[in-house]
N, C-alpha and C positions, 0 to 999 in steps of 0.2 A: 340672524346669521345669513351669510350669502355662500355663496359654490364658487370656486375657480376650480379649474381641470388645468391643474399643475402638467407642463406639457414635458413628461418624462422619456417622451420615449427619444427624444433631442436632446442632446449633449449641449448643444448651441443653443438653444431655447433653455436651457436649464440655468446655462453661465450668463446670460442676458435677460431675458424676459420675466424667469424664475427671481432674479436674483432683486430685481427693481421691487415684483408685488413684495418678495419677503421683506427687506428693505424697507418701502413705506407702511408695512403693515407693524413695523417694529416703532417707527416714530410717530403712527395716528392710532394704535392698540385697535384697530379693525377686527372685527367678530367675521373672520374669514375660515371658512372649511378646505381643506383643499385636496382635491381625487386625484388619485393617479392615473395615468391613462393604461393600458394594459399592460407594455412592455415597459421593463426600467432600464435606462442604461447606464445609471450612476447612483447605485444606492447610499454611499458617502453623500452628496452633497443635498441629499433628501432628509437625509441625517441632519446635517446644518443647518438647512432650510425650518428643519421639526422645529427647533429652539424659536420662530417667529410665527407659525401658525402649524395647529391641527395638521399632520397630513395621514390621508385614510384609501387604502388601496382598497377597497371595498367594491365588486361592483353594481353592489344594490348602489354606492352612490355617483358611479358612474352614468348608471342606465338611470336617474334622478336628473344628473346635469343635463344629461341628453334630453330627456324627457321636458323639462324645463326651456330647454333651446326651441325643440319643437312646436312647443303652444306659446313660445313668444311673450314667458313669465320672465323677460331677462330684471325685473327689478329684484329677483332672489338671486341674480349670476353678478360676481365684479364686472365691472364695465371696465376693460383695459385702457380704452382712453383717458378719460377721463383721470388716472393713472401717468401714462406714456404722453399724454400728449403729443401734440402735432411737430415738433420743432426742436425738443429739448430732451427726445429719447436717450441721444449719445452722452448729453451729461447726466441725465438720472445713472445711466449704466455706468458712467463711472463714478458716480457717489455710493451705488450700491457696491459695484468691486471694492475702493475704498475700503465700506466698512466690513465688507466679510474679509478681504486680506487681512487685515490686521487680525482678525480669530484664526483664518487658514495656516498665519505663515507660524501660529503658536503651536505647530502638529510635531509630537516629536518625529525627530529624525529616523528612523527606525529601518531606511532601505539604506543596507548595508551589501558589498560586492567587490570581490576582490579586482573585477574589471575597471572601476570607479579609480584604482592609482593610477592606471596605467593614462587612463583616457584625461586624468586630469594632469598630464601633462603636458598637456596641448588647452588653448579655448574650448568650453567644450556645446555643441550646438545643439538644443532640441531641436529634431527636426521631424513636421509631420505636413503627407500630401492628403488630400482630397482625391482617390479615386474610385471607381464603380464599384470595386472588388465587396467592398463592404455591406453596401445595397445587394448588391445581385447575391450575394449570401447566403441576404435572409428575405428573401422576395423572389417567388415565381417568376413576375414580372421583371426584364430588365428593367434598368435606369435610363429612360431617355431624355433629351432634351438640356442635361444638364452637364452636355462636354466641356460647356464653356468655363465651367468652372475644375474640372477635374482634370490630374497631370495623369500621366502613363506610367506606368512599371517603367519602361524601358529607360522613360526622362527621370525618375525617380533616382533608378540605378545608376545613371552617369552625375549628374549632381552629388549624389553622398560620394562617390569617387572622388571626383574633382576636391572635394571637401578635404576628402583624406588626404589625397595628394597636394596639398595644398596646406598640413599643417595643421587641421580642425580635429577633432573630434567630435563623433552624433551618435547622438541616442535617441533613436525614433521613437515617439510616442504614438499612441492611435488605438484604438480598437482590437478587440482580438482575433477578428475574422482579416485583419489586414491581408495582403498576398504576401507570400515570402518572397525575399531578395535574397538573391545569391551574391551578397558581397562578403568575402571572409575577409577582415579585418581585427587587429590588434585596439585599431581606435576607432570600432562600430561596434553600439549595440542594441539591439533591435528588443529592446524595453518591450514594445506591443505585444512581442512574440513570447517572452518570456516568460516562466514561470512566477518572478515574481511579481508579474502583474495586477494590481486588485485597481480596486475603486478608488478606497484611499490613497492608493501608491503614485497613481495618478497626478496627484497634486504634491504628494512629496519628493515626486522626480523633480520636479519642478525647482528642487532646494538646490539642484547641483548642477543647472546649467548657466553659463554665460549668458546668452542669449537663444533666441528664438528664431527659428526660418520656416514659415508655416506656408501652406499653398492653399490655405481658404479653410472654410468648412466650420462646423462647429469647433473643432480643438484648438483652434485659433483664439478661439477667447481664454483658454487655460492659460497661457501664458501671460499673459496680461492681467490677468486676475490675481496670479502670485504676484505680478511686481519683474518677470523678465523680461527686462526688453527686445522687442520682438520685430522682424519685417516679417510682412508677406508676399509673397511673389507668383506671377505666374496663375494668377484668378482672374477671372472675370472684371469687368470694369466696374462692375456695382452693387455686385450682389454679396462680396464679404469687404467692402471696403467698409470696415466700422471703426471712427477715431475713437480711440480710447487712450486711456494716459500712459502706457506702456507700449502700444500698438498706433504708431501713425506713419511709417515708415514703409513703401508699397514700391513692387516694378509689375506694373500686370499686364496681361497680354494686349497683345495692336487688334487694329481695328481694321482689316482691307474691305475694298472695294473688289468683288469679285470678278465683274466684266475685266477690269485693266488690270488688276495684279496690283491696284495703288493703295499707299496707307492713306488716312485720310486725315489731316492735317485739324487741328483744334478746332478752326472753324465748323467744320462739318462734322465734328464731335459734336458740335454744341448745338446744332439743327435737332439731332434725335436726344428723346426724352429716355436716357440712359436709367435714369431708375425705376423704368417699368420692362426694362430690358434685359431679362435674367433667366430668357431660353432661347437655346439656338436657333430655332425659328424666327423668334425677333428680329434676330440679324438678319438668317438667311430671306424673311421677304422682304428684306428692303435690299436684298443686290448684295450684304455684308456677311463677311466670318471673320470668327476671333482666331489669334494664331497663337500658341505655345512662346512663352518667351527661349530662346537657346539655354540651353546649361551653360554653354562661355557665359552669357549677360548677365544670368542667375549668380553665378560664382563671383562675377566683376562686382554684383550691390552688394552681396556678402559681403566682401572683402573691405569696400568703402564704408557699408552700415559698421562691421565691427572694429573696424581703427576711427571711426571720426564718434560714432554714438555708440554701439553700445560699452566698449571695452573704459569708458568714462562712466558710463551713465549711473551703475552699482543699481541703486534704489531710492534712484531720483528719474524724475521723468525724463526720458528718452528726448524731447521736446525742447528742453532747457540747451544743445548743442545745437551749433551752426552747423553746416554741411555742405560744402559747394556740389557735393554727388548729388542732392538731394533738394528739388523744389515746390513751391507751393505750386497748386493749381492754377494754372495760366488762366487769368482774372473770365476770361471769355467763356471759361468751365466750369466756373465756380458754385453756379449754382444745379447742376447737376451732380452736384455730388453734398455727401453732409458736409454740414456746415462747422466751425470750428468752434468748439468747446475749450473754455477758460477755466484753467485749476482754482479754487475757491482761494487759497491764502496769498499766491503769488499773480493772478491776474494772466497769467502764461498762457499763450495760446495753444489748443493741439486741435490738430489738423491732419488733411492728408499729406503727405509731402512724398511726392512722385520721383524715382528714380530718373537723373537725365537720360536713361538708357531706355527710355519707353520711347517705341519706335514711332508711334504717335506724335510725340513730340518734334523727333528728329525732324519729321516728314514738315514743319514748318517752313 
């Protein structure tokens, strides 16, 4: 028998990493143990996870992993590579979503809300951001280094407006340490803050929205895992861009040059090694910062994602529609970023497909 240290205390690591070892552990019957790490933050999908391997919050077998790591006995620990491989992580990840959706999307129905009529009279939008609030929480330490991927309360607040005003309905998913927003609305509901919030509920909000507008972070792979199709906006250029079959659809932040105030055009994208590029200091010593996309530009790939892909798409892949809002990666960028993943029965490509409103682009 071998030890993986199932990384619980990650939402995003649970819907991704978790889900592959569970995954292949169900189609090679591997004699795997697996610990939890201290904190949990999704006891449901540990649940799910049980039905493909042992799992043991124990921490005689925590301080055992540890112990093991220590004197360099990894032949008793999974070896994730070997696993994950170098190349073809995005399509395991989505062969493992795949086959847990089809058990997830059989959860009865069971989140019932009289707010649910009103909001389904309109499209209606999951929608969750990446900010500090959550860390700084539950950590002495602040969060640094990781602006580049996190939106602001304030850009929060004017986008789910803009939404309303606009005809949408949102129900914010997230965490239950989130910050509150002071939007009062007939067609917002702030799901995170709620009482009927669980673990399970999580995935079964899931059953009632149109689509997804996620700004990074681990809850980003929730949607995509049920089968909603999903943009992200407003992240980092590498570090949540993950193709998955329900998630290929992106507008993320620009790139300037700080001496001149200039965006930096594809070319000189493709100079820096953008996938080791995922703290603000990356940027800041070579001369660069990343900028906030506008809540106008945000609202603008809403509006294109949900008339050209998702308000089609039902629960087929998001990927299958043309989109002139929406393109591949200019060939010159391509391989900074993953690479494109092919659906097994149809041959379909998915991919990243970049919003024309990324000012990067513009700057051509």
């Amino acid at each position: 028998m071998k030890l993986y240290s199932i990384p619980s205390n990650s939402f995003g690591r649970l819907l991704s990493e978790a889900l592959i070892i569970g995954h292949f552990i169900s189609r090679t019957n591997s004699n795997i143990l697996a610990c939890t790490q201290e904190h949990t933050c999704n006891s449901f999908i540990l649940e799910t996870l049980s039905q493909e391997l042992p799992i043991s919050n124990s921490s005689i077998h925590r301080k055992l992993y540890n112990f093991l790591i220590r004197i360099k006995f990894r032949f008793l620990i999974l070896n994730h590579d070997d696993i994950f491989g170098e190349h073809d992580f995005f399509y395991k990840l989505m062969e493992a979503q795949r086959s847990y959706r089809e058990r997830l999307l059989t959860l009865n129905h069971s989140i019932k809300f009289t707010k649910l009529v009103e909001l389904k009279s309109r499209p209606i939008i999951l929608f969750a951001t990446r900010t500090n609030d959550y860390w700084n929480s539950k950590n002495e330490k602040l969060e640094s280094e990781l602006d580049l991927r996190n939106s602001s309360i304030d850009w929060t607040e004017a986008v789910i407006g803009m939404l309303i005003e606009n005809n949408f309905s949102v129900i914010r998913i997230g965490a239950e340490r989130s910050a509150a927003l002071s939007i009062r609305s007939n067609f917002f509901f702030d799901y995170s803050l709620s009482e009927m919030r669980s673990d399970k509920s999580d995935f079964e909000i899931c059953n009632h929205a149109d689509f997804a507008v996620t700004t990074g972070g681990g809850i980003s792979c929730l949607p995509s895992l049920m089968g909603v199709p999903s943009l992200m906006v407003n992240t980092g250029l590498f570090s949540d861009l993950q193709p998955q079959e329900f998630l290929s659809h992106y507008l993320p932040k620009s790139v300037y040059s700080i001496v001149d105030d200039r965006l930096l055009n594809s070319f000189e994208l493709s100079e820096l090694d953008l996938c080791f590029m995922q703290r603000d200091t990356h940027y800041l010593s070579r001369g660069l910062e990343i900028r906030d996309v506008t809540p106008e530009d945000t609202l603008m790939a809403v509006k294109h994602f949900s008339e050209s892909v998702a308000r089609r798409a039902s629960l087929q892949s998001s990927s299958n529609f043309k989109n002139g809002n929406f393109m591949e990666i200019p060939e010159i960028l391509r391989d900074r970023f993953p690479a494109n993943i092919k659906l097994p029965e149809s041959g379909l490509e998915i991919g990243i497909k970049v919003s024309k409103l990324w000012k990067n682009l513009q700057s051509n």
